[in-house]
N, CA, C and O atoms as a MOPAC input file, in Angstrom:
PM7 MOZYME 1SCF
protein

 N    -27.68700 1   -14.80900 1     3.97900 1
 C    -27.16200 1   -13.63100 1     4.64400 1
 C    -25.76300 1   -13.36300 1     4.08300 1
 O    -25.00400 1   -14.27800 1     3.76600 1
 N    -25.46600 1   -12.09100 1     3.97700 1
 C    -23.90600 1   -11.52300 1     3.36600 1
 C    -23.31300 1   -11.05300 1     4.20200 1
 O    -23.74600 1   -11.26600 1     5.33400 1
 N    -22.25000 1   -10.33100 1     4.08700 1
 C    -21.45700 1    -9.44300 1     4.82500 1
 C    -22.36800 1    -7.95200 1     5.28000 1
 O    -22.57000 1    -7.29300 1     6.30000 1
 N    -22.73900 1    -7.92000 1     3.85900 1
 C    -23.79400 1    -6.46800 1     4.13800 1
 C    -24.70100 1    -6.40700 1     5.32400 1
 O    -24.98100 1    -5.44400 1     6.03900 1
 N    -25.16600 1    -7.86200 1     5.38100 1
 C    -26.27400 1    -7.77000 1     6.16700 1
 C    -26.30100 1    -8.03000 1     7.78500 1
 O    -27.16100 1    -7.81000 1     8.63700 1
 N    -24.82100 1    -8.66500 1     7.84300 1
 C    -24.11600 1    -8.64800 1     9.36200 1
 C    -23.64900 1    -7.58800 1     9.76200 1
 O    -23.58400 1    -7.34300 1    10.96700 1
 N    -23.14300 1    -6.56900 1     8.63400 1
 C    -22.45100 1    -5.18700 1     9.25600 1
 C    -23.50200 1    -4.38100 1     9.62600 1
 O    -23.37900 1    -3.43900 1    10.40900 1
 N    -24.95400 1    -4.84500 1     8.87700 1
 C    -25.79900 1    -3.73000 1     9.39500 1
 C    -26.45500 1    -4.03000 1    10.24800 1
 O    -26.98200 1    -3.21100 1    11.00000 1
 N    -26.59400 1    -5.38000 1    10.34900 1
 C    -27.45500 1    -5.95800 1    12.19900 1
 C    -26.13900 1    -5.85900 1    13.39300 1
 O    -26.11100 1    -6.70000 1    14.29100 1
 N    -24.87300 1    -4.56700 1    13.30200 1
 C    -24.47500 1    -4.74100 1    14.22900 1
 C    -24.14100 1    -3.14300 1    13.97500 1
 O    -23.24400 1    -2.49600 1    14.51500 1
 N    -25.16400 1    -2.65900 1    12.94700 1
 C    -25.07200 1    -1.04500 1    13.68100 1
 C    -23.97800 1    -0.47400 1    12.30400 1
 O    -23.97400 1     0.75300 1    12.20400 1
 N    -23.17900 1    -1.14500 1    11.38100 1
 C    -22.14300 1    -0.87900 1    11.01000 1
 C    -22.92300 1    -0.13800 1     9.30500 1
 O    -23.94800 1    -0.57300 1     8.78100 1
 N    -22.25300 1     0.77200 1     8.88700 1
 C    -22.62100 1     1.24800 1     7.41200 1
 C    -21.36300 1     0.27100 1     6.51300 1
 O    -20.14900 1     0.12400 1     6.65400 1
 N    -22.24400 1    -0.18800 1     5.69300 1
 C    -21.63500 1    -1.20600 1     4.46300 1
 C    -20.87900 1    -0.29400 1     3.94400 1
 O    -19.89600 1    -0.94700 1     3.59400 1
 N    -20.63100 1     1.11100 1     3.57900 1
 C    -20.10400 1     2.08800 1     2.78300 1
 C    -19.13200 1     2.72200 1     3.63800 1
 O    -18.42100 1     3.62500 1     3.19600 1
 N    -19.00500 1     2.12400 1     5.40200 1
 C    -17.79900 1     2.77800 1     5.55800 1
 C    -17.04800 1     1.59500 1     5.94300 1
 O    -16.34000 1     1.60300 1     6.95000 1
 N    -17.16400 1     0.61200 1     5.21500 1
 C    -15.76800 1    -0.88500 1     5.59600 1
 C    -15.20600 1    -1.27000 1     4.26200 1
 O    -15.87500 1    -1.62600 1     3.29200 1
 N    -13.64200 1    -1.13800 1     4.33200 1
 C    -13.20000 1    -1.93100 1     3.38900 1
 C    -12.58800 1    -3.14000 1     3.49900 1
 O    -11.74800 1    -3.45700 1     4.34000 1
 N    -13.11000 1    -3.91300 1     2.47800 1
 C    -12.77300 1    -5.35100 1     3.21900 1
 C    -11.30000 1    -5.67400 1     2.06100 1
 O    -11.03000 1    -5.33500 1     0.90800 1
 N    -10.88000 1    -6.18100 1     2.71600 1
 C     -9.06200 1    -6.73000 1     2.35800 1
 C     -9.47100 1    -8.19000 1     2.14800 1
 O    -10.40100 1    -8.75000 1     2.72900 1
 N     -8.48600 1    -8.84100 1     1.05400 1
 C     -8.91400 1   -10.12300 1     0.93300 1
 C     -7.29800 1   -10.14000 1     0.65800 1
 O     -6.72600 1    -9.37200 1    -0.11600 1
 N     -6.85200 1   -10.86800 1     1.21500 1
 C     -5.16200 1   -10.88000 1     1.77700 1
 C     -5.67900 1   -12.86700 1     1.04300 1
 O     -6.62100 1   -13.61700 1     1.29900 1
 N     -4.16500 1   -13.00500 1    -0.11600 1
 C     -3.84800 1   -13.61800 1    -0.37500 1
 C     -1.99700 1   -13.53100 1    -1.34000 1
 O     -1.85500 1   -13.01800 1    -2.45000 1
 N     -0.90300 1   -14.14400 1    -0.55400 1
 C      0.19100 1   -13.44200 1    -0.74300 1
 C      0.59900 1   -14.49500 1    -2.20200 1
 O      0.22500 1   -15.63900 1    -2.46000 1
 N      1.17800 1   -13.89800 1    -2.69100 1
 C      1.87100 1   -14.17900 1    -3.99600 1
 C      3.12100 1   -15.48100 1    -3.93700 1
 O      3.43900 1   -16.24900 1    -4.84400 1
 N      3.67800 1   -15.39100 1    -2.50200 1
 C      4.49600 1   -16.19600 1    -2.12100 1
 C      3.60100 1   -17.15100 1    -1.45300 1
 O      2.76400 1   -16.68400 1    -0.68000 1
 N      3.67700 1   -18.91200 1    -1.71000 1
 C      2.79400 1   -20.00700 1    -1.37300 1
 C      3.29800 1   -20.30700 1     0.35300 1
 O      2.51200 1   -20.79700 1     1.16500 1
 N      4.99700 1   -19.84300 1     0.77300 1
 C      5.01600 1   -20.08200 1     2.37500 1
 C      4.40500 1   -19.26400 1     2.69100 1
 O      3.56800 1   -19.73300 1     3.46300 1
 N      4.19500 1   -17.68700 1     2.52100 1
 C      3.34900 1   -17.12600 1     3.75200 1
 C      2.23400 1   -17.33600 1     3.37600 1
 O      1.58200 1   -17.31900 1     4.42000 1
 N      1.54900 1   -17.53200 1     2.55000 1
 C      0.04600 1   -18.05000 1     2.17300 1
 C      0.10700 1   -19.22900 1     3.15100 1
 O     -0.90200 1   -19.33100 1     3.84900 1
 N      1.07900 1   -20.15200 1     3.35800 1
 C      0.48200 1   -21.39000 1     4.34600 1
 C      0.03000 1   -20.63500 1     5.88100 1
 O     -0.97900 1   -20.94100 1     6.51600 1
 N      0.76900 1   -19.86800 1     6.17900 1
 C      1.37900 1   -18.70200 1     7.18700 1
 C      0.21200 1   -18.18100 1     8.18700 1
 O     -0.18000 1   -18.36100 1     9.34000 1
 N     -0.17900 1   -17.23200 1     6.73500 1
 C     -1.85100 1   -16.07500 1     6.85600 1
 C     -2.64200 1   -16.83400 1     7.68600 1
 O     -3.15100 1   -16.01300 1     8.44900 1
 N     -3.07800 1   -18.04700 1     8.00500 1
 C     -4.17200 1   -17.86200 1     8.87800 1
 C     -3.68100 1   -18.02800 1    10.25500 1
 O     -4.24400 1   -17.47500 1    11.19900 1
 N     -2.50800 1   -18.87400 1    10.40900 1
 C     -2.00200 1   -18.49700 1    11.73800 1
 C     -1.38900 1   -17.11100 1    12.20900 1
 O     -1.15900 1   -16.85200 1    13.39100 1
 N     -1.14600 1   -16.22900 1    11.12000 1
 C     -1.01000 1   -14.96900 1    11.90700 1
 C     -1.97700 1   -14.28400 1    12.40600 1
 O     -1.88300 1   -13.50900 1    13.35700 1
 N     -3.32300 1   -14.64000 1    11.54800 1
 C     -4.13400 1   -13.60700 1    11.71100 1
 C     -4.74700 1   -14.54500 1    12.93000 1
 O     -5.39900 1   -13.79800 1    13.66000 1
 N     -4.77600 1   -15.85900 1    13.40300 1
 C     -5.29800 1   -15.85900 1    14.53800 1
 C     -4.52500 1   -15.98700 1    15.71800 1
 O     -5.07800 1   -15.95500 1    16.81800 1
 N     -3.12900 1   -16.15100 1    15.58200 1
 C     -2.56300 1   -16.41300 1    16.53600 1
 C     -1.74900 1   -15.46700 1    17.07400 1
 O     -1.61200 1   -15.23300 1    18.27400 1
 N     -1.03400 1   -14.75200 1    15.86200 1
 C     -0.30000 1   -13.54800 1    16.20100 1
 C     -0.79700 1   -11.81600 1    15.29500 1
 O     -0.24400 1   -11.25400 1    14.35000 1
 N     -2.20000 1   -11.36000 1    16.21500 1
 C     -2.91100 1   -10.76500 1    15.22600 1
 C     -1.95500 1    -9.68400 1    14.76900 1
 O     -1.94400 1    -9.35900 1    13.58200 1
 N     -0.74100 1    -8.81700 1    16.10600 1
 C     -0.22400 1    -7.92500 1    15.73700 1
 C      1.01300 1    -8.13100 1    14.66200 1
 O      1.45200 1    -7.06100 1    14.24200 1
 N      1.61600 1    -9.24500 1    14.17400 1
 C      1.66100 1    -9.49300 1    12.63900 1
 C      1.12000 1    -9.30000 1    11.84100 1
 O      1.37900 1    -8.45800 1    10.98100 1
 N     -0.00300 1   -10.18100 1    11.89000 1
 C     -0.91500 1    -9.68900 1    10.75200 1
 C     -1.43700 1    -8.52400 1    10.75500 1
 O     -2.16100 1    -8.32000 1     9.78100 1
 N     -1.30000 1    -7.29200 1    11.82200 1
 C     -1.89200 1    -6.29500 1    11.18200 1
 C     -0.94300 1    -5.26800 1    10.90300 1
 O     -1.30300 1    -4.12900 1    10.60600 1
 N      0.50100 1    -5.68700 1    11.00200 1
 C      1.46900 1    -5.14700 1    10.61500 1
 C      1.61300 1    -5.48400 1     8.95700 1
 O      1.93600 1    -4.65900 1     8.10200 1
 N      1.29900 1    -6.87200 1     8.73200 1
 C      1.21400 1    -7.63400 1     7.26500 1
 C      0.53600 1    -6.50800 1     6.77400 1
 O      1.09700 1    -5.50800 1     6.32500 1
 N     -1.24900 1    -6.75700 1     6.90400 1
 C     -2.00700 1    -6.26100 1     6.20900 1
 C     -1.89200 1    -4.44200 1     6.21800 1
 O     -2.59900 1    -3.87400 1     5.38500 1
 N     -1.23600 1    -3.78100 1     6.91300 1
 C     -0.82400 1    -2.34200 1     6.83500 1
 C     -0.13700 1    -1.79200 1     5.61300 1
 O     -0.22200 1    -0.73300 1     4.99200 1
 N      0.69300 1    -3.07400 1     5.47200 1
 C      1.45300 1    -2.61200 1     3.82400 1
 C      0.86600 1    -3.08800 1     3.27000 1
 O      0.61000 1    -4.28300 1     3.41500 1
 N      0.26200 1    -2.12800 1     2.13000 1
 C     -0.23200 1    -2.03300 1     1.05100 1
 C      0.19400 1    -1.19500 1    -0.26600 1
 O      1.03400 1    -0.30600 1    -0.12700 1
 N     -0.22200 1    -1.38700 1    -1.22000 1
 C      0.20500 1    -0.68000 1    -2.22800 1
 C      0.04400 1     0.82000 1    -1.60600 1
 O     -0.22600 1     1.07100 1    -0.43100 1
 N      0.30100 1     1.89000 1    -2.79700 1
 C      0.24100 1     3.34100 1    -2.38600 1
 C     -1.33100 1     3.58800 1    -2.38200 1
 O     -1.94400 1     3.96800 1    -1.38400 1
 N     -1.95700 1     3.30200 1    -3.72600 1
 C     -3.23800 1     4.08400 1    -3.39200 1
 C     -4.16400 1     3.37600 1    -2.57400 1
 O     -5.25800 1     3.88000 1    -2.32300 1
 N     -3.82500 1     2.21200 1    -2.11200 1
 C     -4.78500 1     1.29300 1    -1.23700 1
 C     -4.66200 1     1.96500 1    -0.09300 1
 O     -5.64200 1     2.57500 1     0.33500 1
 N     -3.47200 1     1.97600 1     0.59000 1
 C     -2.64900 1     3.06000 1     1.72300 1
 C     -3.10800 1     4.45400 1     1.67800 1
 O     -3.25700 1     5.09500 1     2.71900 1
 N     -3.35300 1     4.98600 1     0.44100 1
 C     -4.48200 1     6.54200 1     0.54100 1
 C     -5.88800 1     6.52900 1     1.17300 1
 O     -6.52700 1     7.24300 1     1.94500 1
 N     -6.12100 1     5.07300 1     0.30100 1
 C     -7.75500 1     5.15600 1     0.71800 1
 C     -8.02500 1     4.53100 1     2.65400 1
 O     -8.96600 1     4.71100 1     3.42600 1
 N     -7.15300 1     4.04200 1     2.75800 1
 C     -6.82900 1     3.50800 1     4.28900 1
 C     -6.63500 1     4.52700 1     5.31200 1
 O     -7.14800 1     4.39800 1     6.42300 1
 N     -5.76500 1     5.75300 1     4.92800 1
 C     -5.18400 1     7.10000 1     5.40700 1
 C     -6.74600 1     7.53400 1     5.78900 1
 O     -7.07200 1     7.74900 1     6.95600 1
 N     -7.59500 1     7.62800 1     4.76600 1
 C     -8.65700 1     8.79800 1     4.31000 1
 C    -10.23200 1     8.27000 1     5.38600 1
 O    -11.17600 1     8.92700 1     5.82500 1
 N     -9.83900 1     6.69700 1     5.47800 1
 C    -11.05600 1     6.16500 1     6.69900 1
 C    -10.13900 1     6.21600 1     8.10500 1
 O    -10.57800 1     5.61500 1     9.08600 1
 N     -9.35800 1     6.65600 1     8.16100 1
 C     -8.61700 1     7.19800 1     9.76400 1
 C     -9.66800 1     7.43200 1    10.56900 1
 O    -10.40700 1     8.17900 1     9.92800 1
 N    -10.19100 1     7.18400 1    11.72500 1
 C    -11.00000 1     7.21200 1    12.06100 1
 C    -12.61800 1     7.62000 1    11.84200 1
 O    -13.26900 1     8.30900 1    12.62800 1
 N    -12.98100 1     7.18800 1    10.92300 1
 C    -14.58500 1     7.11000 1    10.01400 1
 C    -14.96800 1     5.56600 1     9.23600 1
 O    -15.72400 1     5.59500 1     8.26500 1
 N    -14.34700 1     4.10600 1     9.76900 1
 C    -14.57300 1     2.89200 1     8.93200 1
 C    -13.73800 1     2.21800 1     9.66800 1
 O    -12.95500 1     2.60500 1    10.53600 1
 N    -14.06300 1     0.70200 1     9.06900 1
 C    -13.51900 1    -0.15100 1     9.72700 1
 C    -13.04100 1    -1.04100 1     8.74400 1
 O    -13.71000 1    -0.89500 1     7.72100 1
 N    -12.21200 1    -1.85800 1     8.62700 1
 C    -11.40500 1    -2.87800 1     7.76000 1
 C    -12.05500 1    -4.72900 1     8.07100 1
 O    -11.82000 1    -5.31200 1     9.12900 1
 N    -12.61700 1    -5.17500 1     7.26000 1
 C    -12.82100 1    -6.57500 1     7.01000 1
 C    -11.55600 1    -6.92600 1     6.53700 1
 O    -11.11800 1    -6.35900 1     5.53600 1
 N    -10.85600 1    -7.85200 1     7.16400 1
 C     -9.85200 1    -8.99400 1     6.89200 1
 C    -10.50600 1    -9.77200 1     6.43200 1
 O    -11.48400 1   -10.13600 1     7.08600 1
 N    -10.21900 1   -10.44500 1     4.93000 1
 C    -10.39100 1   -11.36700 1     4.86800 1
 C     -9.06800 1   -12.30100 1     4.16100 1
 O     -8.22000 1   -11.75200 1     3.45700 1
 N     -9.05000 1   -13.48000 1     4.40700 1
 C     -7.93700 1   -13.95300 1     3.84700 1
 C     -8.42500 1   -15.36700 1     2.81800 1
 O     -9.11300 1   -16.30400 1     3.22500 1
 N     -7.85400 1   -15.21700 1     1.37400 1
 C     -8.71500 1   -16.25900 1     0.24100 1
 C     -7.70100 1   -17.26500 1     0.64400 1
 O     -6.58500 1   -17.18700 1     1.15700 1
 N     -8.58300 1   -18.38900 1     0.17700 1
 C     -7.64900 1   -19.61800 1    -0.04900 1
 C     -7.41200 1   -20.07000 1    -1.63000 1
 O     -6.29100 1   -20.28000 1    -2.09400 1
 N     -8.35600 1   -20.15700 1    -2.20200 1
 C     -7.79600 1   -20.14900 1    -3.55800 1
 C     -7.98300 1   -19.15600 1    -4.51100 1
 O     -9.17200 1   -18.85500 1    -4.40500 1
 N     -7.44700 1   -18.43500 1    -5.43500 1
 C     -7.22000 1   -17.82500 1    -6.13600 1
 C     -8.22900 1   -18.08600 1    -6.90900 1
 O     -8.33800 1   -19.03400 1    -7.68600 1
 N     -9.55500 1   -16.58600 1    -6.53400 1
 C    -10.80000 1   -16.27900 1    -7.48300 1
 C    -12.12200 1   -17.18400 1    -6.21600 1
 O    -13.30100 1   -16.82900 1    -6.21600 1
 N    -11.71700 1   -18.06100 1    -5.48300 1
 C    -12.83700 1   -18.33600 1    -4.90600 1
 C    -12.91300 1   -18.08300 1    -3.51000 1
 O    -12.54400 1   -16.94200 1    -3.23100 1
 N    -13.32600 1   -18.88100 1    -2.39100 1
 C    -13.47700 1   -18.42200 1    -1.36500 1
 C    -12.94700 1   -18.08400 1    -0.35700 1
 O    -12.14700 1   -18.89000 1     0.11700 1
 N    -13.17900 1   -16.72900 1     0.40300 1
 C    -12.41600 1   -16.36200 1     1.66300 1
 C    -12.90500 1   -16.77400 1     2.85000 1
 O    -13.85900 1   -17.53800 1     3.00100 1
 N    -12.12200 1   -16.16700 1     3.86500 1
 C    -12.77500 1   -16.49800 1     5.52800 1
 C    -12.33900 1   -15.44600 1     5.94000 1
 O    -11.23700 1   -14.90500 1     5.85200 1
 N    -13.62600 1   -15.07500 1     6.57600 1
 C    -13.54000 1   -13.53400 1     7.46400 1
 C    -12.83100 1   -13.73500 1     8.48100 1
 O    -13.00700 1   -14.66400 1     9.26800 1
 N    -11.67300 1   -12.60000 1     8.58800 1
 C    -10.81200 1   -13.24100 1    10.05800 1
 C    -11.00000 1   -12.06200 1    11.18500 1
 O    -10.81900 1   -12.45200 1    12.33900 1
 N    -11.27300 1   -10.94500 1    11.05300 1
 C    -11.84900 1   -10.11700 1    11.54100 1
 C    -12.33500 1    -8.51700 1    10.88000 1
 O    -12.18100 1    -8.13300 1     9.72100 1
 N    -12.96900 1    -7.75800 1    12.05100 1
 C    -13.38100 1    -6.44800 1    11.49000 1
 C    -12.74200 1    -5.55500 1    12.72100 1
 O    -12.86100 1    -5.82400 1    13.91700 1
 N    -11.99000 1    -4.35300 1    12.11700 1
 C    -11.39000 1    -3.77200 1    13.19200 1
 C    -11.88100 1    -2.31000 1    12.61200 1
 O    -12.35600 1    -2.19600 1    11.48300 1
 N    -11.69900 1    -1.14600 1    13.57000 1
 C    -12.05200 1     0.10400 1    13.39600 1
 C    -10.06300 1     0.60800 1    13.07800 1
 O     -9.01300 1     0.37300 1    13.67500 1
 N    -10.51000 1     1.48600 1    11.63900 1
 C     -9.58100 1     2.35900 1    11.27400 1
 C     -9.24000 1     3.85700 1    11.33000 1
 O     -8.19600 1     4.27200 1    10.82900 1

């Protein structure tokens, strides 16, 4: 089973979620990321709000029509952990 196939056994279109894979460039808030995103979510969704410009267009443009997969990687190129799905 994928992501695809959970968004659609809960009703959700695969084509209106973009999923974020939040891994920071700096190694302290990389230790950081998963306690914000579970402990203090309205950090992290202040974190994950800034984004580059055109990421921030395409974010603008699902304003209410999609929803955002958090995900946050642990190593660089391999695997993430879904930390949540919120409506945008």
């Amino acid at each position: 089973m994928n992501l695809n196939d959970l968004l659609r056994r809960e009703g959700i279109n695969p084509e209106q979620v973009l999923a974020l894979r939040h891994r920071a460039q700096e190694s302290q808030l990389n230790k950081v990321l998963p306690w914000l995103a579970g402990d203090r979510a309205d950090l992290f969704n202040m974190y994950q709000q800034c984004q580059r410009e055109r990421l921030e267009q395409v974010m603008l443009r699902m304003t209410g029509k999609g929803h955002i997969a958090s995900f946050i990687g642990h190593d660089a190129g391999r695997f993430s952990r879904l930390f949540g799905l919120s409506s945008c």
